[in-house]
C-alpha positions as CSV (number, residue, x, y, z in Angstrom):
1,X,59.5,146.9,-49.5
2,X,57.1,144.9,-47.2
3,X,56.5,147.8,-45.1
4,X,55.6,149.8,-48.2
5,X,53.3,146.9,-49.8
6,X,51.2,146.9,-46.1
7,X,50.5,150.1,-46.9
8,X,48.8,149.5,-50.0
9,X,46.9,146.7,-48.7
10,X,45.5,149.0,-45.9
11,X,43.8,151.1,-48.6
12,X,41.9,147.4,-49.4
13,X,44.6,147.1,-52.5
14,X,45.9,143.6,-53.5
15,X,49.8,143.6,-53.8
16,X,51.9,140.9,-55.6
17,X,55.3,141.4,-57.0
18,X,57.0,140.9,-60.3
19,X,59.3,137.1,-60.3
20,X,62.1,139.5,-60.7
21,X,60.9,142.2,-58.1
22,X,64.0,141.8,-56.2
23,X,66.7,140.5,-58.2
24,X,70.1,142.2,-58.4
25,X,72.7,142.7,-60.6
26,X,75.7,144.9,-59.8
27,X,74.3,148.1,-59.1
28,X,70.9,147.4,-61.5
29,X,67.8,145.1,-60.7
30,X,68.1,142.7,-62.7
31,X,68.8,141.3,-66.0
32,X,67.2,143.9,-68.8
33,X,65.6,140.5,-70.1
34,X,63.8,139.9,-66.6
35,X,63.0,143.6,-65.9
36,X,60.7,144.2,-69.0
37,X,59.1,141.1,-68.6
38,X,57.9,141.6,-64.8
39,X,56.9,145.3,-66.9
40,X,55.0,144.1,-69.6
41,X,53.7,141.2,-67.5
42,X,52.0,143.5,-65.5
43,X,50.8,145.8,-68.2
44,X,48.8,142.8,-69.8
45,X,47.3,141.4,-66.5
46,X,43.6,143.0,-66.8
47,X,43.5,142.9,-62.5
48,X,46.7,145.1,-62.1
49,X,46.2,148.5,-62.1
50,X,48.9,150.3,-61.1
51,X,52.8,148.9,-61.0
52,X,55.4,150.0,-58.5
53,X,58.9,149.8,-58.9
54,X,60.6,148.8,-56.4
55,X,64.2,150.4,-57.0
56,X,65.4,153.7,-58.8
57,X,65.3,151.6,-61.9
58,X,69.1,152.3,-63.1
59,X,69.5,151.5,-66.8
60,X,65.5,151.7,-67.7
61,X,66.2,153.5,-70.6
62,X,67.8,150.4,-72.2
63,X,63.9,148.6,-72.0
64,X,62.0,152.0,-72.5
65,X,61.1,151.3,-76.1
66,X,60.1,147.9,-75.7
67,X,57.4,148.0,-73.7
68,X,54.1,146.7,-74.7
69,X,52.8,149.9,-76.0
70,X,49.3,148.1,-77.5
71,X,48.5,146.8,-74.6
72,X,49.1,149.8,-72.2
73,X,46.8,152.1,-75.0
74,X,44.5,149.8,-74.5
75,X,44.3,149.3,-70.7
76,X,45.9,151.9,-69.2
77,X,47.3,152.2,-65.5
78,X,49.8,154.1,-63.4
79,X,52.7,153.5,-63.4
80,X,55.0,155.0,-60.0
81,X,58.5,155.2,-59.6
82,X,61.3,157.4,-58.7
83,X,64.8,157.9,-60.2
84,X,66.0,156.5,-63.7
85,X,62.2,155.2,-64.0
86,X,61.8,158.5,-65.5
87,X,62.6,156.9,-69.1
88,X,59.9,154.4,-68.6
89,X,57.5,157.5,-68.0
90,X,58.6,159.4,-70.3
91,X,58.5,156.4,-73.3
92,X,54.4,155.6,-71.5
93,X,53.5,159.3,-72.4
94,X,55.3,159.5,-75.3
95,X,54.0,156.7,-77.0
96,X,50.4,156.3,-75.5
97,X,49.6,159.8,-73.6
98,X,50.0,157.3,-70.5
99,X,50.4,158.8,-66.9
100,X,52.8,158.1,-64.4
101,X,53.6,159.2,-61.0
102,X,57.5,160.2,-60.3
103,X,57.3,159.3,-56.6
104,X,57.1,157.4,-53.9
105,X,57.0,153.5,-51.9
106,X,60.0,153.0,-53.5
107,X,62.5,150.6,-51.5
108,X,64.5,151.6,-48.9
109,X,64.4,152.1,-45.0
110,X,63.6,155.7,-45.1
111,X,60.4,156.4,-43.7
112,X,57.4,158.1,-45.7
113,X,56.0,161.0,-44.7
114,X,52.4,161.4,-43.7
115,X,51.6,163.4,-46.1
116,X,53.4,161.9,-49.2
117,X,51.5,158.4,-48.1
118,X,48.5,160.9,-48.2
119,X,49.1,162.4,-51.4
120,X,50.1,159.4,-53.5
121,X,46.6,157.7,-52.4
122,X,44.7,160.8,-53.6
123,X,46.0,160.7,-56.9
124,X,45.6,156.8,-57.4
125,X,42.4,156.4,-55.7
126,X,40.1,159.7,-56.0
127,X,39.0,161.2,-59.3
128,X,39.0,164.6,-60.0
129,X,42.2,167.0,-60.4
130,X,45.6,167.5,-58.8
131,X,46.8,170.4,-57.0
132,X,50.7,170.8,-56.5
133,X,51.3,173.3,-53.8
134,X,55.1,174.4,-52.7
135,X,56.7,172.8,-49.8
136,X,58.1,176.4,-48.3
137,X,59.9,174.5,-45.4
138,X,62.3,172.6,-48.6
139,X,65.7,174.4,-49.5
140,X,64.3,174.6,-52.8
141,X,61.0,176.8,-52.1
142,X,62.8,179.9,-52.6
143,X,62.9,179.1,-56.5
144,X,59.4,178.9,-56.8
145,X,57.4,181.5,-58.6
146,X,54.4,183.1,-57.6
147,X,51.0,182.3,-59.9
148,X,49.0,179.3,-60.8
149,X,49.4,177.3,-64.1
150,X,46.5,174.7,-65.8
151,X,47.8,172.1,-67.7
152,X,49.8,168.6,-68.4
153,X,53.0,168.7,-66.3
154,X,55.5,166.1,-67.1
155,X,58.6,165.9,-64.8
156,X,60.7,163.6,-63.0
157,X,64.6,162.7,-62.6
158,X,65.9,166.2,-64.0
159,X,69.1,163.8,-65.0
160,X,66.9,161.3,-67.1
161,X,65.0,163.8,-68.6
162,X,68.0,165.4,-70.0
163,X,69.8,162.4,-71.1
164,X,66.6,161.4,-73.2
165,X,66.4,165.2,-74.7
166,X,69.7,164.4,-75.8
């Protein structure tokens, strides 16, 4: 997660991490207890404006509805993650038209690509809109359709979102 956090700070960001940023428990991070309040610690902090997660976030949908929905109306930031953080996204929008980014500088050894590192600091740091574009060298590029679409796109974990659709 280091690695990830000096890549932040070469775009001039400050990075600090939750008190519970790296606990573990079982196959979760952390006690539920200790996980929302790193979230909604963050979410009232007027100099943080955007919040990381730092693991797939396993079992977010048990904190989902108790975030601090006032607060996050009221100063809204991104929120990025990957995985189950999907509920937390999904609760943000749902409850105050928040957006988040399903993505990346999540932890783990991988390497980023160029061009993710790229992309992610477009959409946090330059105004304007966001074009998605097909990736034709992934397996899945075949599925794509042909066209162009305007509008609000809400995705994710394709697990999570069917879980909270019920």
């Amino acid at each position: 997660m280091l690695q990830r956090a000096a890549i932040l700070e070469s775009w001039g960001l400050q990075v600090d991490f939750g008190d519970h940023a790296f606990d573990e428990r079982g196959y979760l991070a952390g006690r539920d207890e200790d996980r929302l309040a790193d979230l909604n610690t963050a979410l009232r902090d007027p100099a943080i404006r955007a919040i990381f997660a730092t693991r797939g976030g396993k079992g977010s949908y048990r904190i989902a509805d108790r975030l601090d929905f006032e607060t996050a109306r009221r100063d809204p930031k991104f929120v990025v993650g990957f995985s189950d953080i999907t509920a937390l996204h999904l609760s943000l929008w749902k409850h105050c038209r928040l957006v988040a980014i399903h993505g990346a500088l999540s932890r783990g050894d991988l390497p980023l690509c160029e061009a993710t590192v790229r992309a992610l600091r477009r959409v946090l740091m330059e105004a304007g809109n966001t074009v998605l574009h097909a990736d034709m060298s992934e397996p899945t590029a075949a599925f794509t359709t042909g066209g162009s679409a305007r509008g609000i796109l809400l995705g994710g974990n394709f697990q999570m979102i069917a879980t909270a659709a019920g």
